[in-house]
N, C-alpha and C positions, 0 to 999 in steps of 0.2 A: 063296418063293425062299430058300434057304440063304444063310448067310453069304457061304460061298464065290463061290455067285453073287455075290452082290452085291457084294460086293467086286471081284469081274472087273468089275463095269457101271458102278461108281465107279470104277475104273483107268481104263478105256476114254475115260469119259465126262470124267474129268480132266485126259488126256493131249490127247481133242480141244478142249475148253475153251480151253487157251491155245493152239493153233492158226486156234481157228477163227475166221469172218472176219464172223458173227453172231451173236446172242442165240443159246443154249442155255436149254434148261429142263428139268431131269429130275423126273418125278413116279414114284415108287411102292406100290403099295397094294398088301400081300398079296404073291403071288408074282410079281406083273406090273409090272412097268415101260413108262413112255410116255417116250422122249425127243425132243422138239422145238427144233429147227433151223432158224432163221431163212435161212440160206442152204442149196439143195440140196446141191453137193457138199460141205459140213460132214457130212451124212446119209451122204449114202452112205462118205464119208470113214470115217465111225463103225462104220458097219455091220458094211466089210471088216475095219476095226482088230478089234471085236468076234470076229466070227467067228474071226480068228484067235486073238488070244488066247483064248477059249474051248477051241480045238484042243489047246493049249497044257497045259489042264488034262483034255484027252479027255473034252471037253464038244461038245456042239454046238447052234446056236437051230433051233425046229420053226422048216422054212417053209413052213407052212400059216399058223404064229401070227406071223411076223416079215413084216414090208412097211415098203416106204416109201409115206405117203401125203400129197399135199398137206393142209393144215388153216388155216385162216384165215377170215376177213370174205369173203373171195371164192373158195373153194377149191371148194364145194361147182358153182357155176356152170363154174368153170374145169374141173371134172372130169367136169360134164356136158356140156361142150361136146368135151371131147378122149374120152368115152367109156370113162374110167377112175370111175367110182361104185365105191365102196365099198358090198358090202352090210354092215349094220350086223347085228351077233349079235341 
């Protein structure tokens, strides 16, 4: 990830930070970022923020590689029961 990225994904991720109304955590290695949201509309909150600022820079995220996915102690069961599984790469 460039600088530029990433500095778009720290603005994003800053601006939602003091809005949001759970735990944040951003991880990234290499050109990939994971950021996790303890409340769903935080996430999706992010996502739109993201997207647009990215626009901004005549950027935009793959959505084949961008999703929202539950993760947790119980996420996996939660998402086999509602038939959302993630396949894993």
């Amino acid at each position: 990830m460039c600088t530029c990225t990433t500095s778009l994904i720290s603005g994003c991720s800053n601006g939602v930070k003091r809005h949001a109304r759970g735990m944040i955590v951003v991880v990234r290695y290499a050109d990939d970022v994971v950021v996790g949201f303890q409340n769903p509309d935080d996430a999706s909150r992010f996502r739109r923020e993201m997207e647009v600022r990215f626009q901004e820079f005549g950027l935009a995220v793959h959505p084949d590689k961008t999703r929202l996915t539950r993760f947790g102690r119980f996420a996996h069961e939660q998402n086999r029961k509602r038939g959302d599984l993630v396949r894993l790469a």
